[in-house]
Structure formats: structure tokens, C-alpha cells
N, C-alpha and C positions, 0 to 999 in steps of 0.2 A: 502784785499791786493789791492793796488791800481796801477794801468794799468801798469806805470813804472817799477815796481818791478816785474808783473806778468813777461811783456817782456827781461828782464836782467836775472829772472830763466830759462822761455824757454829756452833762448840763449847759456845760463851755460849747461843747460840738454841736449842740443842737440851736445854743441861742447865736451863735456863730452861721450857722448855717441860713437863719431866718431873718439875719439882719445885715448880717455883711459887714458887721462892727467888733474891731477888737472886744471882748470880755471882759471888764472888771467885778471882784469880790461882793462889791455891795450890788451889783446885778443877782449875782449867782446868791447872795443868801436872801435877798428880799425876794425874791420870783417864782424860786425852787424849793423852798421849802425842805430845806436841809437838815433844819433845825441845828446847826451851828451859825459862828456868829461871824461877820466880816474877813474878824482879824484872823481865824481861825481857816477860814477859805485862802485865804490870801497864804497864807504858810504853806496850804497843802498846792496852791497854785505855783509857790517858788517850788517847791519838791518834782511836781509834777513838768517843772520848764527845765531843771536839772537832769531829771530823766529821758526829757527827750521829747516828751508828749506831746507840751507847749513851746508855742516863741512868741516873744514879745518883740512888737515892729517899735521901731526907733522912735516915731512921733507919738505913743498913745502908752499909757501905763498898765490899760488892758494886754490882752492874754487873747492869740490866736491857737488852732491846733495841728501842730505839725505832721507831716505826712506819717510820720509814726505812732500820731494818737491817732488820725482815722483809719490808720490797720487794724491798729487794735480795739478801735470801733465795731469795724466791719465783721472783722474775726471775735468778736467774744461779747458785744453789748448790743447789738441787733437783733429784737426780737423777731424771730421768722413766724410770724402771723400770714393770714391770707387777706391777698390783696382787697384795699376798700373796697366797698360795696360800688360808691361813684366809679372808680377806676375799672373797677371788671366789667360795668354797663358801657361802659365808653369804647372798653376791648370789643365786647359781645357785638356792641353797632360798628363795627369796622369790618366784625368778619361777615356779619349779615349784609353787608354792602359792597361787598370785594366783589360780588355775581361771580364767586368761582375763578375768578386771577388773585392767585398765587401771589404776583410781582406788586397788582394793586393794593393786597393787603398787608405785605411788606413797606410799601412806600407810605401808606396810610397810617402803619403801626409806629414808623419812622417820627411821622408830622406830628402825631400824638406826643409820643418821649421827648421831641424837643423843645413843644409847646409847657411840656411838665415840668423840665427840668433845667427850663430858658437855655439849654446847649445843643450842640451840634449832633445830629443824628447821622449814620450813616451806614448806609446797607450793601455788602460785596454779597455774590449771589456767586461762587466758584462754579460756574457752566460747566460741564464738561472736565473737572478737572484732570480726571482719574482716564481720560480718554489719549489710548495712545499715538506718538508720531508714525507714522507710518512711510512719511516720504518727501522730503523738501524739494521743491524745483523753482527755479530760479528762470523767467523769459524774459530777455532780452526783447527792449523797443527799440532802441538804438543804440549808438554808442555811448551814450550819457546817465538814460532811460533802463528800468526792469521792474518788473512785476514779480513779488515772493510768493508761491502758492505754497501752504501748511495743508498735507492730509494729513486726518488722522483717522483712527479705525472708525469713527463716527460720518467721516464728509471733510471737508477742507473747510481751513478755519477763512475768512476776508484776508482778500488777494490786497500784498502790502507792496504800493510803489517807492521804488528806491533812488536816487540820482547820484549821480558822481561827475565830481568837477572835471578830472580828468578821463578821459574814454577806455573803456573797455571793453576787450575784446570778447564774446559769446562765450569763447572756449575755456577763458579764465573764469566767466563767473561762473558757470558748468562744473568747472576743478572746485570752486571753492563752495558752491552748495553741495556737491558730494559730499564735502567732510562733512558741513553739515550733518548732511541728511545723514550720513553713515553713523557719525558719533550718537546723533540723537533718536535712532530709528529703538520703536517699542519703548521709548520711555515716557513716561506721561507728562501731558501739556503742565501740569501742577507745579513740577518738580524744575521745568524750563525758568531759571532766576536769571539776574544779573551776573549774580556769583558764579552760579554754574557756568554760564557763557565765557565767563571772563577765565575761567582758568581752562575752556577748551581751546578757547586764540590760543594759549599759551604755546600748544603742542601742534597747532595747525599749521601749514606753511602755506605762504603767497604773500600779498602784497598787503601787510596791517594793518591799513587805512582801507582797503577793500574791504577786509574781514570783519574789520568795525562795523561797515554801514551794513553789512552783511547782517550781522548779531544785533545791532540796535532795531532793525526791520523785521526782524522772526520777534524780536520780543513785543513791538508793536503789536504782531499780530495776532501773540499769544495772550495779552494784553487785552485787546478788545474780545475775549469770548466771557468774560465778566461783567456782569450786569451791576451797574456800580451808580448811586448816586447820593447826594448829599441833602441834607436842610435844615436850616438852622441858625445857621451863620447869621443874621440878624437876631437871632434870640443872643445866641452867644458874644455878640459885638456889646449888646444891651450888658450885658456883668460887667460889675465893679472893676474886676479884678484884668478883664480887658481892655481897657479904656486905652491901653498905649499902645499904639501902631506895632513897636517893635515887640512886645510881646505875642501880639496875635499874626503879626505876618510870616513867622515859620510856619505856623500850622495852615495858616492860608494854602502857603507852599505844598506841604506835605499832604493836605487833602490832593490837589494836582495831580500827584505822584503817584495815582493809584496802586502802580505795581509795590510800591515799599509799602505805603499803606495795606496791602492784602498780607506785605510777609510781617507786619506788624501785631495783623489780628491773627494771624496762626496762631493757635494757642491747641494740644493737644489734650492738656489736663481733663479730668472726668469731670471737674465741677461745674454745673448746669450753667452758674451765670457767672462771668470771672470778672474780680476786680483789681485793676493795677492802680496804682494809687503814684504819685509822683516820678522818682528816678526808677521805681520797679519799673514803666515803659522803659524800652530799649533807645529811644530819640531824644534828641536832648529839646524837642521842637515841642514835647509831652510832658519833660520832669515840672513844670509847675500843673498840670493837667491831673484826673483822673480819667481810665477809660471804663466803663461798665459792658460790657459785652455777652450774646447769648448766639453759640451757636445751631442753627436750628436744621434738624437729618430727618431724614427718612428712612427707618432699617439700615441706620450707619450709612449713608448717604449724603454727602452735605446739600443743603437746599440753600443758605445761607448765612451770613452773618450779619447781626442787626447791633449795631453799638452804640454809647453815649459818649462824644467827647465833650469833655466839661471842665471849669476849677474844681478842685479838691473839696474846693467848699461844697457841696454838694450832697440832695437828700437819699443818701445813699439805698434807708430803706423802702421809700417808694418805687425808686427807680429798679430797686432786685426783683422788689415783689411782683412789678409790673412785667420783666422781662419774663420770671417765670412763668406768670402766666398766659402769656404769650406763647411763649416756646411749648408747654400745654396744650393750648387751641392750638394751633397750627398743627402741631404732631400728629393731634384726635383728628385735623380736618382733613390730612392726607391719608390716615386712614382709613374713612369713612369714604373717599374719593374713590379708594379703588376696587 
């Protein structure tokens, strides 16, 4: 794409981004300072809608930017500057006020980014992920009634109750936490998915409706060793672009979902702050969304994951700038801690 065109996307993405209003021509030459003229914009704006960059919504003769001009936004027209001066003083007083919790200046970093970028904040804290099973056992209360204890090589994770409409006998549930325990024994809580479970019933034998509640109750309890919450969602209900019930109520959903939500933000790639942008999310509850995400270690470590769920319309380069520096202070602060 050639310089002209790079410049009149910019210009669309940013004045799109500030107003929430399709783009037209005589905006981008009177505002921008392009030094071409109207009709001249307008040409390179059909070229630009041909390629892909732009779309044009049905009711407006302006010009939005399609998930594949803010790729190639984010990838090649973001100047990586360091973060505003306002912005780093706002970090700085978060961390000076966290008194030393971790969790508090994660939830507080959270309320800032959504405050900024009117979206959804959201922070998974993988505890323990890397800690292994060690032993499942399964106590029966009654015949209806049982209690799931998870050790792992760290402690035993929250004792999970279980019910079954029909009764069971001790000796069965016994049989069938073995396999459990047997199939999963030394492997780490991390790696315990939906998926995974679902293809060990596969090869398991007993009663399938037993093994179910069996499987949905270890992953409860694998579930709650993550420190998970959300805010925002009033900032985010507040955008244009959510105004309709049905577009915002999958994601309602999917924040719920904690466990999909964590295999969501897995992302293993080296780069510091990652951004998916539309259908790159793997959900279809995200293809109109961006997600901005930074995960933050310790000596290779995970401590956490701090994210932005938002529209695409979105100011991409504050919200980078801000995460880096974030993932920055926090690194220097658990260094310095120990």
C-alpha cells in the first residue's frame, strides 16, 4: 500500500475511533491536512474499501475500518512512543497504593484500563497452575451425596460436593475416582480442560451419567484455584456499538464461563502485549470485539493475565502503551519484593 493511502486509513481509524461516526471524504480532507482534495480522498477511499481496509455500513456514505485495516494499523502505523506522562502518574499512584498486594494492584490496574477505554477489563491470575495432581478421592455422604478432594503436590485444591438423582453405591464411586485419579495423577492442574476430560470418559468404564458428574466436579474444582474477576461492563454497555441486547449477551455469557474464558487468553507467543482483533478470537461471542491482552511472570512464572475486552473501534495505542507499562512496574515490583 502506498504512503497516500497508508495516511487517509490512519486518518479514517483515528477519526472513527473519536467519534463513533462513519467517515466521509470532505471530513478527512478538511481536518487532516492531507493536502489533497475531496474527490481525490474519496477515490483512494473506494480503493481502500476494495482492498479490504474499509466498509461502508448501509445507512451512511461514510466509510468505517474493517478488521483488516486495524491490523494493519496496529502492525505498521502505531507509533510505539512511551506512555503519556498523565497515564504513567495514574499507573505510578496505583502501585504506590496497592500497600504491597499483588491482587490489589491488579484489580486497580484493571478499573483504570476500563475507565480509559470505556471496555471490559478482566483479570485470570492462573494460581498454582503448573502444580501437580497427586491424588483424587471421592467421600461419600450418602447415597445421593459426595465430597471430591483434588491434592496436589502443593495442598488440596476446595473440597467439590456432588449429587446424583439416582444412588450410589461407595464402592462405585471409589472405582470411578481411581480412574480418575490414576489417568490424571502428576499431571498438572493447567492442562485439566474440558477437552481433556472429555476424551478420558471416552476410554473410562462405569455408569456415563456417573462419570459426567464425576468430570464436571474435578473441573469445578480445578476452576476455582484462579483468581478471576471482571469490570466494566457498565463502561462497555455505555458503547455505540453495544446498544443491542443481542450482541452483548454472548459475551455476558462467555465472561461466566470462566474456564473457556482462561483457554481463550492462552496465548503463548513472545510478544509483550497481544492483540486479536475480530474473527482472529477463536469465539464467535469476540468476532465483532477486540481483545488487548498482557501477560504478566515472574522468572517465567505466570502471575497473571490483565485484558481489554472492547469494539474494534478502539484506541489501540494507548491501551498498548499502557499495558506495557504496566507489565514493566509490576515485573521491577516483584523484583525488588524479593
Amino acid at each position: 500500500m502506498d504512503e497516500r493511502k497508508q495516511r487517509i486509513l490512519r486518518a479514517i481509524i483515528e477519526d472513527y475511533v473519536k467519534s463513533a461516526e462513519p467517515v466521509g471524504s470532505r471530513t478527512i480532507a478538511k481536518n487532516y491536512n492531507l493536502g489533497i482534495s475531496p474527490a481525490t480522498v474519496r477515490n483512494e477511499m473506494s480503493d481502500l474499501e476494495e482492498l479490504g481496509y474499509l466498509e461502508q455500513p448501509h445507512t451512511s456514505a461514510g466509510r468505517i475500518p474493517s478488521a483488516k485495516g486495524y491490523r494493519l494499523y496496529v502492525d505498521s502505523m502505531l507509533s510505539r512512543q512511551p506512555v503519556p506522562l498523565q497515564d504513567a502518574e495514574k499507573i505510578e499512584m496505583l502501585w504506590k497504593h496497592s500497600n504491597g498486594s499483588t491482587s490489589e494492584l491488579f484489580l486497580n490496574m484493571a478499573k483504570l484500563l476500563s475507565q480509559v477505554s470505556h471496555s471490559m477489563s478482566l483479570f485470570l491470575a492462573p494460581a498454582h497452575d503448573r502444580a501437580l495432581i497427586k491424588y483424587i478421592h471421592v467421600l461419600p455422604l450418602d447415597s445421593h451425596q459426595a465430597v471430591m478432594v483434588v491434592i496436589t503436590e502443593t495442598g488440596a485444591l476446595d473440597n467439590e460436593l456432588m449429587y446424583f438423582t439416582e444412588g450410589v453405591s461407595p464402592d462405585v464411586l471409589q472405582s470411578l475416582a481411581m480412574q480418575f485419579s490414576n489417568a490424571l495423577q502428576n499431571v498438572s492442574i493447567g492442562h485439566v480442560t474440558a477437552e481433556v476430560l472429555g476424551t478420558l470418559l471416552i476410554h473410562m468404564e462405569g455408569p456415563q451419567g456417573i462419570l459426567m458428574i464425576l468430570s464436571e466436579t474435578l473441573l469445578r474444582a480445578i476452576n476455582k484455584r484462579k483468581l478471576f474477576y471482571s469490570v466494566g461492563t457498565t463502561e462497555l454497555l455505555n458503547q455505540p456499538e453495544f446498544k443491542s441486547v443481542e450482541k452483548v449477551q454472548p459475551l455476558l455469557s462467555l465472561v461466566e464461563e470462566q474456564n473457556q474464558l482462561g483457554q481463550l487468553l492462552k496465548d503463548d507467543s513472545p510478544t509483550p502485549v497481544k492483540v486479536k482483533i475480530g474473527d482472529e478470537n477463536d469465539t464467535e461471542a469476540l468476532h465483532s470485539m477486540s481483545v488487548v491482552q498482557a501477560d504478566f511472570t515472574n522468572q517465567d512464572q505466570p502471575i497473571g493475565t490483565l485484558a481489554i475486552l472492547g469494539p474494534t473501534r478502539m484506541e489501540y495505542g494507548r491501551i498498548i502503551g499502557m499495558l506495557s507499562h504496566m507489565k514493566h512496574m509490576m515485573e521491577s515490583m516483584v523484583k525488588e519484593q524479593k
